[in-house]
N, C-alpha and C positions, 0 to 999 in steps of 0.2 A: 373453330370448334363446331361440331354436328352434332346436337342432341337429340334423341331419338324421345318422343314424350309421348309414351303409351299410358294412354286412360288421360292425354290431354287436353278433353276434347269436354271432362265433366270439370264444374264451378272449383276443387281445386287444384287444378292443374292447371287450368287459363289463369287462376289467381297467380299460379308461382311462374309460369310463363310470360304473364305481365312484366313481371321484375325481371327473368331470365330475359326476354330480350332486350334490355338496355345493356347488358353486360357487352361490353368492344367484342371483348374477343369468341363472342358465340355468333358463329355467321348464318348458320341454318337451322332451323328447330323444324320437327318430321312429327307432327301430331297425327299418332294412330288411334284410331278409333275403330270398334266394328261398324258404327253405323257413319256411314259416308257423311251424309247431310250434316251430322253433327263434327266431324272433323274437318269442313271446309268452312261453317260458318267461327269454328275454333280460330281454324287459319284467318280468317278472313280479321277477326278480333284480335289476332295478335300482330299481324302487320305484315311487311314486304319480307320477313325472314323467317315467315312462315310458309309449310308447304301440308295438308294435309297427305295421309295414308288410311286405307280403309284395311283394317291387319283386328283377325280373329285370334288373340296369342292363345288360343288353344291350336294352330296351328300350328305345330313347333317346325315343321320348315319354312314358313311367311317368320316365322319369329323370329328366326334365327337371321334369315338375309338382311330383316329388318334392324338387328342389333348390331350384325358383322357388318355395317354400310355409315355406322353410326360412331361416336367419342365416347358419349357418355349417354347414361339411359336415366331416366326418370319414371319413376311408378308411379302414376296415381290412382290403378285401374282395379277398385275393388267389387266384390268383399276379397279382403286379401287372405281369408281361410281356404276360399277356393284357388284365389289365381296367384296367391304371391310366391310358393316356392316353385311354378314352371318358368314364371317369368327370370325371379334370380336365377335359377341354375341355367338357363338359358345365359344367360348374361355371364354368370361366372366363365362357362364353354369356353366363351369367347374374349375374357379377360379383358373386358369394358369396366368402368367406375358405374357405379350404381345408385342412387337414392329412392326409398320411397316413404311410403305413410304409412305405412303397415301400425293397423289401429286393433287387430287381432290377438290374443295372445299363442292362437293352438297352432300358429306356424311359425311364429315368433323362435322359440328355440329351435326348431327343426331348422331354419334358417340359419341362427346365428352356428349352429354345427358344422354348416357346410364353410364354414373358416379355413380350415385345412385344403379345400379347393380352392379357395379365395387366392390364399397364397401362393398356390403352387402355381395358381396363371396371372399373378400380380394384380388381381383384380382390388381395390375398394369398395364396398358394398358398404351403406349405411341405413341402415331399414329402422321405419319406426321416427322422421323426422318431421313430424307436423308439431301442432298445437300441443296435444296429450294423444301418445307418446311425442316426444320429443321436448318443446320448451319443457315438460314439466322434468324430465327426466335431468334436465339442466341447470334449474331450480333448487332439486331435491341435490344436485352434487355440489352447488357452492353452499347449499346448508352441511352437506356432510363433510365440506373440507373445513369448517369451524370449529367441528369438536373435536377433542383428541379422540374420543370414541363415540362408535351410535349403537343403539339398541335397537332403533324402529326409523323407518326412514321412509315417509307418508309423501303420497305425492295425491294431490286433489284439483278437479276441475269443476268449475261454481254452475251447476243449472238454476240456481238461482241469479245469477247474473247477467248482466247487459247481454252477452253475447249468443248465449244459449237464449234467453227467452226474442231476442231478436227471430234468430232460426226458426223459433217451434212457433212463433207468431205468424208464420206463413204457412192459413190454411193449406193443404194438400188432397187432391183426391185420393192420392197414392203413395203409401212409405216410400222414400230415397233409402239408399243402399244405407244410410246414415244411420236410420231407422232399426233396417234390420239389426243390423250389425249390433244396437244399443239393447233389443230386444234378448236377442246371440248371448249376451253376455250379463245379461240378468236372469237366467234360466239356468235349471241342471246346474251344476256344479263349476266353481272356475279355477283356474289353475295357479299358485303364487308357489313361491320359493319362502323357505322358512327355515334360516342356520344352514342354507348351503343346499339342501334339498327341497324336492319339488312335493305340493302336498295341494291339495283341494280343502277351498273353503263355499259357502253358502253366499251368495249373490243376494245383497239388498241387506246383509246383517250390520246392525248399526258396530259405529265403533267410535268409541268416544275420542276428539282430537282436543287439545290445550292449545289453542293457538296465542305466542306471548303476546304479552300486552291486549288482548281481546277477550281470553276468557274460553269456555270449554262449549263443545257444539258436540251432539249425536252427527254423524257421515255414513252414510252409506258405502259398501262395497259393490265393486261393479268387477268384472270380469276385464282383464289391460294389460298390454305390454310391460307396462313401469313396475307390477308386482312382478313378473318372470325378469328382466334383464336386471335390476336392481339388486336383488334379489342372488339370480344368480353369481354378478359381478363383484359381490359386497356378500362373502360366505358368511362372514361375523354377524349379519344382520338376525335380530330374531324373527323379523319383521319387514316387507315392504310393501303395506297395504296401499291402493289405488282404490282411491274414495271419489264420491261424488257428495256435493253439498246440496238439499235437496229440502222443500216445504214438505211439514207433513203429510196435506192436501195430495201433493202431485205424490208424496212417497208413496201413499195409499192407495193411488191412481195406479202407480209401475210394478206395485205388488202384486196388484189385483190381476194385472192381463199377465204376468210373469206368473203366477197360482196355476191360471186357466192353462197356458203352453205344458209345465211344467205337469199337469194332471189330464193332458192330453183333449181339451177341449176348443184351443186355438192352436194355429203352426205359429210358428217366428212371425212369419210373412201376415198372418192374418192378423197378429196382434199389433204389429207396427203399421200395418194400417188403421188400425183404428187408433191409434196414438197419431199420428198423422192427420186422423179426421179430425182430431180432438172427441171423438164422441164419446161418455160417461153414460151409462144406463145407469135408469134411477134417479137416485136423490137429488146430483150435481146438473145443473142443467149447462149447455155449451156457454152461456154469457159467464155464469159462474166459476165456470172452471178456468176459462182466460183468465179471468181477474186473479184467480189463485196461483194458475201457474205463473202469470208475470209480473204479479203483484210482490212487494217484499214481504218479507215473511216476520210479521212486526215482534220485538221481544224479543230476536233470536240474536246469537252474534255473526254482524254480517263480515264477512268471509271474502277476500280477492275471486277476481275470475279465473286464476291460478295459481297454484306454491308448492313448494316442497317444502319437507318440515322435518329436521332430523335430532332426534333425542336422545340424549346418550348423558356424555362426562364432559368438562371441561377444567383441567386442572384440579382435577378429584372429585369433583362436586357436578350434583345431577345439573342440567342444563339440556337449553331448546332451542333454536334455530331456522326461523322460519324466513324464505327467501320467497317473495310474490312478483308476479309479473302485475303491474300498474297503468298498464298500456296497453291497447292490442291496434292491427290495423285499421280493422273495421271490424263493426258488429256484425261478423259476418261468419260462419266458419269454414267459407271457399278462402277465403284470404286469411284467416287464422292459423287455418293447417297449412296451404299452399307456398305461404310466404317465405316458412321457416325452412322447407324442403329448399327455397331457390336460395335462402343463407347459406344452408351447407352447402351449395354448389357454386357459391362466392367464397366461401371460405375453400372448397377445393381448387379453387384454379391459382388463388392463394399461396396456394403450397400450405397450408394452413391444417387441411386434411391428408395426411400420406401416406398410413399404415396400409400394407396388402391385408386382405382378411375382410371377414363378416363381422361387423360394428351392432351395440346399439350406441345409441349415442355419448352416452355417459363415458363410453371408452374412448373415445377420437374426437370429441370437440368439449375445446377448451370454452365453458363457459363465456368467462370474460368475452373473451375473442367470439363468439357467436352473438354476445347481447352487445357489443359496441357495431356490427354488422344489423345487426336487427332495427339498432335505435330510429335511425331515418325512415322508416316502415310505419313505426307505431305512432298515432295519429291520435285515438281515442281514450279516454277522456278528455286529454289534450295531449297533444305533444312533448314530449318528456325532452331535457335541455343535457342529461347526461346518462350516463347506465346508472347511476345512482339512484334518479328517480324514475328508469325504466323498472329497476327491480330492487324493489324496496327487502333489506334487512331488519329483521325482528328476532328481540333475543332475551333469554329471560335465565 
């Protein structure tokens, strides 16, 4: 098998390529990159069955010989608002299986539409399988297969937690695409599905979550895939908000440069660089505001580093359901999102993944069968002995 790994060349793609090459049956990975340097020193880090490519996928004929030459394609090459629907329909043309991380929501649907082409060239496409989108979206469907009915069906990832404040602990001169992307979708209006249609809400609006046995937390809304595919795939839903768990400190902090963008006074780019530098004008000085942001946020109820959470009926009577990831690879989030991309592409050689068409995940991978693949990965806090304490059940 030939995988073609365009965008494998940034932190996670070499993380899900780590894992992709111990798999037997993958004999050659073709990590394109545009800038050369950095897709030979990729090659160089993933071993003898690596080969770098230097491919501009705004080229759509380097694209294409690049994907026709190839088995299966992996995405990791964002921001995927710009590059992820050339790349898929590139891919569909040519009737390749497909994964990526698509952390976007405003190609997210336009994507999963082109399903209809999917099929018609037998292709697999699975967009949206990292960290959040993806484990959470995974999460959020073994809490939804609990109740006989859901109302609201919450998927959250912890910036208060190990793994986020690992990431933002790493001064930067300069936003990563990570940045922007976080800024992208705390600004202007974001797009969620609501009883089957698509509807805009406000970015950073609290929203109260119950989580059982813990007790009730304000969460913030953030702009994500998990509100659109959820959403759309679950019409009954009233509800499928993607939240972020967040200290007031730092809430106040992402409000403030989200105001400035939003009133025309910073761009995305500018603001995420300064969330990158860490720098606060004013009151907060930089020592103080590290301690804030990676400090726990004392009195609050502390919250996994992800879950899904679905509310509804169970046997007439109201009830909650909360499923949390208890593990992760590293505190890292090249290997958080990267890893779970190179699950589904364990699970597809599987036969595991089989459906022709444009996926998110919640339609073509069976839970279970993704966190019993996942378990050997997850390392932190400590190593989890079953999927039971991979991902912990809560129910009230």
């Amino acid at each position: 098998m030939h995988i073609l790994a365009i965008g494998g060349a940034g932190a996670m793609g070499r993380a899900a390529l780590n894992a992709v090459r111990d798999f037997p049956e993958v004999e050659r990975i073709t990590i394109a990159d545009i800038d050369p340097v950095a897709a030979k020193a990729a090659a160089d880090e993933i071993g003898a069955k690596a080969v770098p490519l230097t491919l501009d996928i705004m080229d759509a004929q380097a694209l294409d010989i690049a994907i026709t030459c190839s088995d299966v394609v992996l995405n990791t090459s964002g921001p995927f608002f710009r590059f992820g629907m050339p790349v898929l329909e590139a891919v569909l043309k040519a009737g390749r299986p497909y994964f990526d991380i698509c952390d976007d929501p405003e190609p997210t649907l336009d994507m999963l539409k082109l399903d209809h082409q999917a099929k018609e060239t037998g292709s697999t496409a699975v967009v949206g399988i990292g960290i959040s989108p993806g484990v959470t979206n995974l999460l959020a469907l073994k809490a939804y297969r609990e109740l006989d009915s859901v109302e609201r069906l919450t998927t959250v990832w912890n910036v208060d937690g190990d793994t986020a404040a690992a990431e933002m602990g790493q001064k930067k001169d300069k936003a990563a695409a990570a940045y922007v992307h976080w800024l992208e979708q705390l600004t202007g209006t974001i797009p969620v599905y609501e009883r089957g249609a698509p509807q805009f809400r406000t970015p950073m609006e609290p929203v109260t979550v119950n989580y059982p046995g813990r007790g009730k937390r304000d969460l913030y809304r953030v702009g994500h895939p998990e509100a659109i595919t959820l959403g759309y795939n679950f019409p009954e839903l009233a509800e499928a908000p993607n939240l972020m768990v967040l200290g007031p400190e730092l809430q106040l902090f992402l409000g403030g440069l989200a105001n400035k963008v939003n009133q025309g006074e910073l761009t995305v780019e500018e603001a995420a660089d300064r969330l990158a530098q860490q720098n606060v004008s004013g009151i907060i000085g930089l020592g103080g505001l590290l301690k804030i942001l990676f400090g726990k946020l004392r009195g609050a109820v502390e919250l996994p580093e992800a879950f899904g959470l679905a509310e509804g009926l169970k046997d007439g009577k109201p009830a909650s359901v909360a499923c949390a990831l208890m593990a992760v690879p590293a505190y890292d989030m090249g290997a958080c999102t990267g890893i779970p991309m190179a699950v589904a592409l364990r699970l597809y050689i599987d036969g595991k993944i089989n459906q022709p068409g444009v996926h998110a995940p919640e339609t073509i991978i069976d839970p279970d069968d993704f966190f019993a693949a996942f378990l050997p990965y997850c390392r932190l806090p400590r190593p989890p002995r079953s999927v039971d304490e991979l991902v912990r059940t809560d129910r009230s």
